[in-house]
C-alpha positions as CSV (number, residue, x, y, z in Angstrom):
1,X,3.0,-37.8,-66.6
2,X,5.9,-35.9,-65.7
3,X,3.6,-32.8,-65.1
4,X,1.0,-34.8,-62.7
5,X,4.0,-35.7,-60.7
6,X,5.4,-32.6,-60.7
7,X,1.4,-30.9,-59.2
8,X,1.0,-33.4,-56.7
9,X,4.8,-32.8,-55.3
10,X,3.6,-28.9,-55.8
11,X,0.3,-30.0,-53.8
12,X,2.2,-31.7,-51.3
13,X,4.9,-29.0,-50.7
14,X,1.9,-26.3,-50.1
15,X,0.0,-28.6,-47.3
16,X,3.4,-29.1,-45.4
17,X,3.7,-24.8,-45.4
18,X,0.0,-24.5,-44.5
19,X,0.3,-26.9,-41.5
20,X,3.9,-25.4,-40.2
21,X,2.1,-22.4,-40.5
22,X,-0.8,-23.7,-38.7
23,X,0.9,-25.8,-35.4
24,X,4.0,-23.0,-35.3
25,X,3.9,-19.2,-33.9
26,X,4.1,-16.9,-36.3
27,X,6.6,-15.1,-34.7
28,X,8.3,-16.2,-31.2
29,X,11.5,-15.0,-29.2
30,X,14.6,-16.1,-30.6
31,X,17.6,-18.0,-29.2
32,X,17.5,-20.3,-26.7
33,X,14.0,-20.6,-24.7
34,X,13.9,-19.3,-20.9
35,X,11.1,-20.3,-19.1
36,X,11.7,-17.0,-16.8
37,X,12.0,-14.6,-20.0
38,X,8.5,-13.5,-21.7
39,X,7.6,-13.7,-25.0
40,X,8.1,-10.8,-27.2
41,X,5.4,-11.9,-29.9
42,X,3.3,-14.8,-29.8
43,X,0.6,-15.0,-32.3
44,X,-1.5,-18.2,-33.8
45,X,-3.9,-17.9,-36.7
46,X,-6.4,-20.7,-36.2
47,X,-3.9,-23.4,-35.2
48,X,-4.0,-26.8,-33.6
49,X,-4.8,-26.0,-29.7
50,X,-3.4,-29.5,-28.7
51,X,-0.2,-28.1,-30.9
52,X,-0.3,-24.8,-29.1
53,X,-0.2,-26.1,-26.0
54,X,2.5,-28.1,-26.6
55,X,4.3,-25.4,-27.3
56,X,4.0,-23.6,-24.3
57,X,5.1,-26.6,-22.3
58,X,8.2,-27.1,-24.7
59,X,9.1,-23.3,-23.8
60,X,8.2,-23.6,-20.0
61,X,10.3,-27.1,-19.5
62,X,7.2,-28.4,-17.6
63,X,5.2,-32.0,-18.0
64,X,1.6,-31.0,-19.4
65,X,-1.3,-34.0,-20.3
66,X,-4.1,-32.7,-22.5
67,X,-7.5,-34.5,-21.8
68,X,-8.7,-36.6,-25.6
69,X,-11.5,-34.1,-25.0
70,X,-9.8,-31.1,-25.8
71,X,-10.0,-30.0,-29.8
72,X,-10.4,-27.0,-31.2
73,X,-8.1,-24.5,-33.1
74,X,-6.5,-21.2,-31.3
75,X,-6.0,-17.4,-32.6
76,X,-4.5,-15.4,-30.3
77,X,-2.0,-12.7,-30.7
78,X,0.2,-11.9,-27.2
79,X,3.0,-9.7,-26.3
80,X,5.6,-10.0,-23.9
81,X,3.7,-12.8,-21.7
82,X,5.4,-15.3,-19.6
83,X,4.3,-18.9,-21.0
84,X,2.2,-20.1,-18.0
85,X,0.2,-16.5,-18.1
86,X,-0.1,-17.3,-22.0
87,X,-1.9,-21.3,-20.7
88,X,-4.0,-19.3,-18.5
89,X,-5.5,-17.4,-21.0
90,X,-5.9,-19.6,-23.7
91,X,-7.7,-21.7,-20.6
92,X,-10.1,-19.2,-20.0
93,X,-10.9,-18.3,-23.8
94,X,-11.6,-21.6,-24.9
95,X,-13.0,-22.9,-21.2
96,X,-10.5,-25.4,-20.2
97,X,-9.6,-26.2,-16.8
98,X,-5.6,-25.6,-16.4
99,X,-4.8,-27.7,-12.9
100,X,-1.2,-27.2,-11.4
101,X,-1.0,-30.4,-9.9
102,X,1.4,-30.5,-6.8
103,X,3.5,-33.2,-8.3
104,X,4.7,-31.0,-10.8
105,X,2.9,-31.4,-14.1
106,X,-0.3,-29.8,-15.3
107,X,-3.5,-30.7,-16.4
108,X,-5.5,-29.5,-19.1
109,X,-9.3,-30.4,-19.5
110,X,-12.7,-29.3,-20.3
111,X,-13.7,-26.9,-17.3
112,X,-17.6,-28.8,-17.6
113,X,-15.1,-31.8,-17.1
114,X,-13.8,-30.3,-14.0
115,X,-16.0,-29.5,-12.5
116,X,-18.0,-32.6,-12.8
117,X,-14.9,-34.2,-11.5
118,X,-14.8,-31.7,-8.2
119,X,-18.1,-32.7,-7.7
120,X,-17.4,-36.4,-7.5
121,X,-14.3,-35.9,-5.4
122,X,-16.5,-34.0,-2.7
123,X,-19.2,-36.9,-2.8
124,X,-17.2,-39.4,-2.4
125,X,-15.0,-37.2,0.4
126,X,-18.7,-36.6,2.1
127,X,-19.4,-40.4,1.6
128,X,-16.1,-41.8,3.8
129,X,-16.8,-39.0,5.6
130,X,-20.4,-40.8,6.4
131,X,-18.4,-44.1,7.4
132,X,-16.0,-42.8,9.2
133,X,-16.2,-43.5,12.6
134,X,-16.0,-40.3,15.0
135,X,-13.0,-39.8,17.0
136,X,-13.7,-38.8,20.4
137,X,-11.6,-36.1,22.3
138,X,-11.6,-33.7,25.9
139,X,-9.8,-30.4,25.4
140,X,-9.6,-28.5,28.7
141,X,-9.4,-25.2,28.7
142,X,-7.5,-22.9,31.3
143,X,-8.3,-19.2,30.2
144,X,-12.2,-19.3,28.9
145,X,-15.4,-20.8,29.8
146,X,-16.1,-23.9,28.1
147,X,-19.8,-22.8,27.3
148,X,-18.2,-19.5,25.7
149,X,-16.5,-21.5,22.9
150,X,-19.2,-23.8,21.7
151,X,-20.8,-22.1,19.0
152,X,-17.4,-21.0,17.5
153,X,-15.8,-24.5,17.5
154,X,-19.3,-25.9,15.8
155,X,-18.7,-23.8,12.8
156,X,-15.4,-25.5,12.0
157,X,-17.2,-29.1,12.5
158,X,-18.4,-31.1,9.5
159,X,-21.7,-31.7,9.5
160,X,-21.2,-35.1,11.7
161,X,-19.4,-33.2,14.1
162,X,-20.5,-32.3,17.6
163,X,-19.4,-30.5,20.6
164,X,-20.3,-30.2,24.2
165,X,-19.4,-28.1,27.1
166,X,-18.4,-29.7,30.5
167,X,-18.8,-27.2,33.1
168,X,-17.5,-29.0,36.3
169,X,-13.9,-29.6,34.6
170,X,-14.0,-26.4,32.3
171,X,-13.7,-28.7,29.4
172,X,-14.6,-29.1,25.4
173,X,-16.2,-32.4,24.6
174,X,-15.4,-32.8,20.5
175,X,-16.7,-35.8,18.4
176,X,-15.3,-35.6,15.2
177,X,-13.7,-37.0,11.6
178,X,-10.3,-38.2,12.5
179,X,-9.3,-36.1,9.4
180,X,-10.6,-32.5,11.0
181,X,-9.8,-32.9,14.7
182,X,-6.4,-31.7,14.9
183,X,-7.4,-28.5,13.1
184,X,-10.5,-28.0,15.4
185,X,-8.0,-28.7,18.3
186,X,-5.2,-26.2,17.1
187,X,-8.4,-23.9,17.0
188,X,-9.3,-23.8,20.5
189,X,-5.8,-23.7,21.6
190,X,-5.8,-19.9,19.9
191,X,-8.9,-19.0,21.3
192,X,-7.9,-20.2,24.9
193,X,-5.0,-17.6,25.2
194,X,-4.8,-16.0,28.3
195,X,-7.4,-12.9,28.4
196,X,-5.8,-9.3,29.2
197,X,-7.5,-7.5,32.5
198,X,-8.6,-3.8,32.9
199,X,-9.1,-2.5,36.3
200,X,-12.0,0.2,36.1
201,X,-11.8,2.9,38.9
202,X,-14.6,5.4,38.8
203,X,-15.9,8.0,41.7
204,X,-19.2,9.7,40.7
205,X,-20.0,12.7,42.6
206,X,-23.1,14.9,42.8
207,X,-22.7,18.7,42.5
208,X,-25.8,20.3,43.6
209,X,-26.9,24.1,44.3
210,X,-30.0,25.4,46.1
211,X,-28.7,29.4,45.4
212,X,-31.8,30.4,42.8
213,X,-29.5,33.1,41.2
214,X,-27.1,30.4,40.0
215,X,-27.6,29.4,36.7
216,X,-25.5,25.5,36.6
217,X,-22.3,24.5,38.1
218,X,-18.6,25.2,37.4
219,X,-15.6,23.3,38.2
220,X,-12.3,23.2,37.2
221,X,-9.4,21.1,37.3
222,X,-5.3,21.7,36.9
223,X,-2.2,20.3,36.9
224,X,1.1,19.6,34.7
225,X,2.5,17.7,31.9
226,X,5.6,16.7,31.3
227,X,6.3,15.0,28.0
228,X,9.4,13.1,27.6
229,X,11.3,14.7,30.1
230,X,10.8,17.9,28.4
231,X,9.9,20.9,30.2
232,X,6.7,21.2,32.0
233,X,3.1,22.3,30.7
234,X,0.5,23.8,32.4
235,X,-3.2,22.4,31.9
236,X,-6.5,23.8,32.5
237,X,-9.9,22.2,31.9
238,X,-13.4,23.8,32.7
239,X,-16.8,22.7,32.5
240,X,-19.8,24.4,32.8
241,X,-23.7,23.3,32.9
242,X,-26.5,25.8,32.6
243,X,-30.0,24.8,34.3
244,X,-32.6,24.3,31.7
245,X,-36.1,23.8,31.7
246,X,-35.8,19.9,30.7
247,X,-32.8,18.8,31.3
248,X,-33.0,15.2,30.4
249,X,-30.9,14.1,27.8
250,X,-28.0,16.6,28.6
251,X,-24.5,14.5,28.2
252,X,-21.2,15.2,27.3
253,X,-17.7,13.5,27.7
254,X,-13.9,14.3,27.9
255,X,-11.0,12.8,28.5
256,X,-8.2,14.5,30.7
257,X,-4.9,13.8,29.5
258,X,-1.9,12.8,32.2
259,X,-0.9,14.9,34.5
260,X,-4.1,15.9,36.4
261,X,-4.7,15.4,39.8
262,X,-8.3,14.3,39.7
263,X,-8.1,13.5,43.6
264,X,-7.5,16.9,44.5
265,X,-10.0,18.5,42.1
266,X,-12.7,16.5,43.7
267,X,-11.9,17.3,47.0
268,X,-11.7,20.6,46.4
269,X,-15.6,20.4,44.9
270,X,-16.4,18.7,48.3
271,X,-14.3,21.0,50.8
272,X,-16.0,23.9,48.7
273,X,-19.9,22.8,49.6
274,X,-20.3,22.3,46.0
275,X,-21.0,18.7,46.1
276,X,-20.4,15.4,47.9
277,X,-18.9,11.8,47.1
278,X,-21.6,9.3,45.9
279,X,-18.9,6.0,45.8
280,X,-16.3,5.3,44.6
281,X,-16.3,1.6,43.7
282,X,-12.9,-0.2,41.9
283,X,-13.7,-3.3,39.8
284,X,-11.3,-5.3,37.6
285,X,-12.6,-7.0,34.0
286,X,-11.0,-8.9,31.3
287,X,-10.7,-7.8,28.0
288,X,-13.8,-6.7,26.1
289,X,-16.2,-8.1,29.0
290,X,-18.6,-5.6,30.6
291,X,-18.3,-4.1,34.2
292,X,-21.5,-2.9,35.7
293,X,-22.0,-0.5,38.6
294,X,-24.8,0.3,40.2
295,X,-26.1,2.2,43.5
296,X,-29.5,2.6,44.2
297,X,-32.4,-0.3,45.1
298,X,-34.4,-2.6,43.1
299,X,-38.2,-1.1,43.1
300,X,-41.0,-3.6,43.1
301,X,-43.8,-2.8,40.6
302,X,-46.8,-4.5,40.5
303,X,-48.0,-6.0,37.1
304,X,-51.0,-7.8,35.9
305,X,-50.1,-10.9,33.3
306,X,-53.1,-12.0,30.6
307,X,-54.9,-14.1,33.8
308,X,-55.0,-10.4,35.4
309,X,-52.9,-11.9,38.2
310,X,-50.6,-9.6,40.0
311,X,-47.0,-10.4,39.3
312,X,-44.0,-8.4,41.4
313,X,-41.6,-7.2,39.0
314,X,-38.4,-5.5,40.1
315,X,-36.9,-1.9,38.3
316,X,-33.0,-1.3,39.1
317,X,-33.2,2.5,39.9
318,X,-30.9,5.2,41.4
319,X,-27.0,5.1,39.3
320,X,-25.9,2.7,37.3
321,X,-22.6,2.9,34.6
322,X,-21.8,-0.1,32.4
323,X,-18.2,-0.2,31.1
324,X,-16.7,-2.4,28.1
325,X,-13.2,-1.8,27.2
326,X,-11.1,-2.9,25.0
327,X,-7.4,-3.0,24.3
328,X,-6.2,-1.8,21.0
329,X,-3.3,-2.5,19.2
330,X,-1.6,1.0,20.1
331,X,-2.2,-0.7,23.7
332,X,-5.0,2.5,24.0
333,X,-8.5,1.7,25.9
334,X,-11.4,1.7,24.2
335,X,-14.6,2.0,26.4
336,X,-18.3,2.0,25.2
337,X,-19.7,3.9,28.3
338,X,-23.3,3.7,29.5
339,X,-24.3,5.9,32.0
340,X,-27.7,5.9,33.8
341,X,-29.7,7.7,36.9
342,X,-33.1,7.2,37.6
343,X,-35.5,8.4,39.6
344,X,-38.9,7.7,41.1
345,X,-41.9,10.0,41.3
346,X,-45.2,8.6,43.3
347,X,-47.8,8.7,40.9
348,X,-51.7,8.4,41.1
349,X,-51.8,5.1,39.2
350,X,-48.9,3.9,40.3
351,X,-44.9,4.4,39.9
352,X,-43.3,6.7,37.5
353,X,-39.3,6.0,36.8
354,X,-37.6,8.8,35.3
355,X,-34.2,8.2,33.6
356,X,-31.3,10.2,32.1
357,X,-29.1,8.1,30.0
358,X,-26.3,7.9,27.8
359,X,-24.6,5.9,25.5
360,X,-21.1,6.1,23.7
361,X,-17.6,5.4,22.4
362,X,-14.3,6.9,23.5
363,X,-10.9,6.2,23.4
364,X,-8.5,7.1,26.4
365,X,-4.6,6.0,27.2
366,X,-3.5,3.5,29.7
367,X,-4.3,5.3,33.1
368,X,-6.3,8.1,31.4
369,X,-9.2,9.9,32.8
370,X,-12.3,10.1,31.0
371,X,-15.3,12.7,32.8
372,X,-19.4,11.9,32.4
373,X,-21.5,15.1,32.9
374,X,-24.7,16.0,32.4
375,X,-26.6,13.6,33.8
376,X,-28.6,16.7,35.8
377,X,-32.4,16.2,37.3
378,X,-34.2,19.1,39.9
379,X,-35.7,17.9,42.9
380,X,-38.0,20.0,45.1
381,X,-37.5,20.0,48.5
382,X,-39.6,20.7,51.5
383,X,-38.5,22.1,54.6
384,X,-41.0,23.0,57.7
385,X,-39.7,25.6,59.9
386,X,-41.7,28.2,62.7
387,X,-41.2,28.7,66.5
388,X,-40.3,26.2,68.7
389,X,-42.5,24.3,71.1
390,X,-45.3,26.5,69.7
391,X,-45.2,25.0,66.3
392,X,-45.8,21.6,67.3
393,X,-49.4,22.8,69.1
394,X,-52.4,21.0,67.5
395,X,-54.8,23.6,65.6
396,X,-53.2,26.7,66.6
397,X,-49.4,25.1,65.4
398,X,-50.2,26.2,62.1
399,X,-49.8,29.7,62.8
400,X,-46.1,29.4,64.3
401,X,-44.9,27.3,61.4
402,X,-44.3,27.9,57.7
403,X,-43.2,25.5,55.1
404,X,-40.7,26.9,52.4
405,X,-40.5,24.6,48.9
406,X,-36.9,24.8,47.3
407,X,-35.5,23.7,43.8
408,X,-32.4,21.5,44.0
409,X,-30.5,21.5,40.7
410,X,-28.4,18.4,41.2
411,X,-25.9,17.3,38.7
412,X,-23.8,13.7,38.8
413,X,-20.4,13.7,37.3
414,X,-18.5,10.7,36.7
415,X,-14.9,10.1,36.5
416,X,-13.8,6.6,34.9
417,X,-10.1,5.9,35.2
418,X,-9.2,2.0,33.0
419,X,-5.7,0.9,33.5
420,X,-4.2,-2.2,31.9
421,X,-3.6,-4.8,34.6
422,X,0.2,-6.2,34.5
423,X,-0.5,-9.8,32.1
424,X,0.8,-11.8,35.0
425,X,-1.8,-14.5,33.3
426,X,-0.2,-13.4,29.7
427,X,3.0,-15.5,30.6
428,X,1.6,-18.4,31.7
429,X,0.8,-21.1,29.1
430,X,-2.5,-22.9,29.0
């Protein structure tokens, strides 16, 4: 009798070790526990995961509820890994859902659970949502076009939401959730700021040559620099064009840095006969907005539409540049430049346009000059000279007179100036 008692008690004793062994680490940091200290060694070998994670919330001094649903056992082996890491791990192993609720304690769960219970939340958020009623609300804005802003406030609305643009007052028309109209609201405010303003100065000039021996053009420019009150340096710039066979398509850009005296450069090209003034138009756009230029006439060609009536259509033609700049945050100018010239050329079945275009980036300083060349077409010209009086007899005129056909290499230069117009808009709220 005595030695049945004494296996059960030997039974017993050996299921108490196999548990402790089971629900405790088999090797944890000693001393008192620190929440903020890692854990040296923490390693479980298949124990209790309701146990285990009772344990971490015992070392991390935190509230944690475990869903009935979780149950399982845990074998991990960690080193030196704070407690909350060591949850986050075990969550993802065993796929449970560890929530940090923001009243302080944490949740545990199936992540199928979860999820499921995410889904709920957001139909039954879309649901009140449903029987809400709108809120209606007029934003006016100060800085932008109402009509501008529409499709970017629509993609913060909920799906009931709606927005309308009122142009007589310049203002937003919102109808929304109570719940999302202040954050729509805060929205536009930002996009409303007051926009920054460029003022774009070009003066195109056309540098021409009739003299057969010469092969292009050549122009230069000078002037001084003087860096930061340092001494003064001496500048040069140069640019030459050759006259081709087919010169459509010939471009190229550069930027003169401060210091030149563009003025006196071009009038030097003009007092030399080398070429004259086109314009020399000013125009003043906001921040990424495009500024068009153009000189020349609207042509009217005639069409036929699918009827075979005739329909007028109009073709801009002669020079036109199209400027977008843009401020970066070194307070440079960036300007996506699109130069054009066009010409027309009678032809038997109607109208032919000819253009030389161009299209690209570049990035100048506040004030900085950027130069367009190459835009180059040949014209021939006719000129009727002979004897006076003579010339102009009917029949025998034609033996006083001659007519002499010349080659006109004519090149269009363009010098774009962008300078940052003084935010006197910037200061004033909207």
């Amino acid at each position: 009798m005595n030695r049945i008692k004494t296996w059960h008690f030997g039974i017993m004793l050996l299921t108490f070790l196999m548990v402790l062994l089971t629900v405790a680490p088999v090797s944890a940091q000693s001393g008192s526990k620190d929440p903020s200290v890692p854990i040296e060694n923490l390693t479980f070998q298949a124990a209790d995961i309701r146990a285990v994670i009772r344990f971490l919330a015992d070392y991390g001094q935190v509230n944690v509820v475990v869903a009935p649903t979780v149950q399982g056992s845990v074998t991990i082996t960690l080193r030196d890994v704070m407690w909350d890491q060591a949850l986050k791990i075990i969550g993802q192993t065993y796929d449970l859902a560890v929530v940090f609720e923001t009243d302080g304690y944490i949740r545990v769960l199936p992540s199928a659970d979860y999820r499921k219970e995410r889904t709920e939340e957001e139909k039954h958020k879309l649901e009140q949502e449903t029987l809400t009623r709108l809120e209606v609300k007029i934003v006016r804005l100060a800085n932008t076009a109402a009509n501008e802003l529409v499709a970017s406030v629509k993609s913060l609305m909920t799906d009931r939401g709606k927005v309308d643009a009122d142009a007589r007052t310049n203002s937003l028309i919102l109808q929304e959730v109570p719940e999302n109209i202040e954050r729509v609201v805060n929205f536009i405010k930002e996009l409303d700021s007051p926009a920054r303003q460029i003022k774009i100065s070009a003066q195109i000039l056309e540098i021409y040559s009739t003299d057969a021996d010469e092969l292009g053009i050549y122009w230069s420019a000078g002037g001084s620099y003087v860096p930061n009150g340092a001494r003064s340096i001496t500048q040069t710039f140069t640019q030459n064009g050759d006259r081709v066979t087919d010169p459509l398509g010939q471009y190229n850009i550069t930027a003169l840095q401060r210091g030149w005296d563009i003025n006196a450069t071009i009038s030097a090209i003009v007092s030399n006969g080398k070429g004259k003034i086109i314009a020399h138009p000013e125009i003043t756009t906001i921040d990424n907005k495009e500024a068009r230029i153009q000189m020349g006439q609207r042509v009217p060609i005639k069409q036929y539409d699918q009827a075979g009536n005739v329909v007028i259509q109009f073709e801009e033609v002669g020079t036109i540049l199209s400027v977008t700049p843009h401020i970066t945050a070194e307070n440079q100018i960036l300007m996506h430049l699109k130069p054009e010239r066009s010409t027309l050329e009678p032809d038997p079945s109607g109208i032919i346009i000819n253009t030389n275009n161009a299209e690209t980036n570049v990035v100048v300083n506040n004030g900085q000059t950027a130069v367009i060349g190459g835009l180059t077409t040949q014209d021939e010209v006719e000129a009727e000279t002979g004897i006076p009086i003579l010339k102009d007899i009917p029949l025998i005129g034609a033996i006083f007179r001659y007519k002499q056909t010349s080659v006109e290499n004519r090149d269009l230069v363009i010098f774009v100036t962008p300078t940052i117009v003084q935010n006197d808009l910037a200061e004033t709220s909207p």
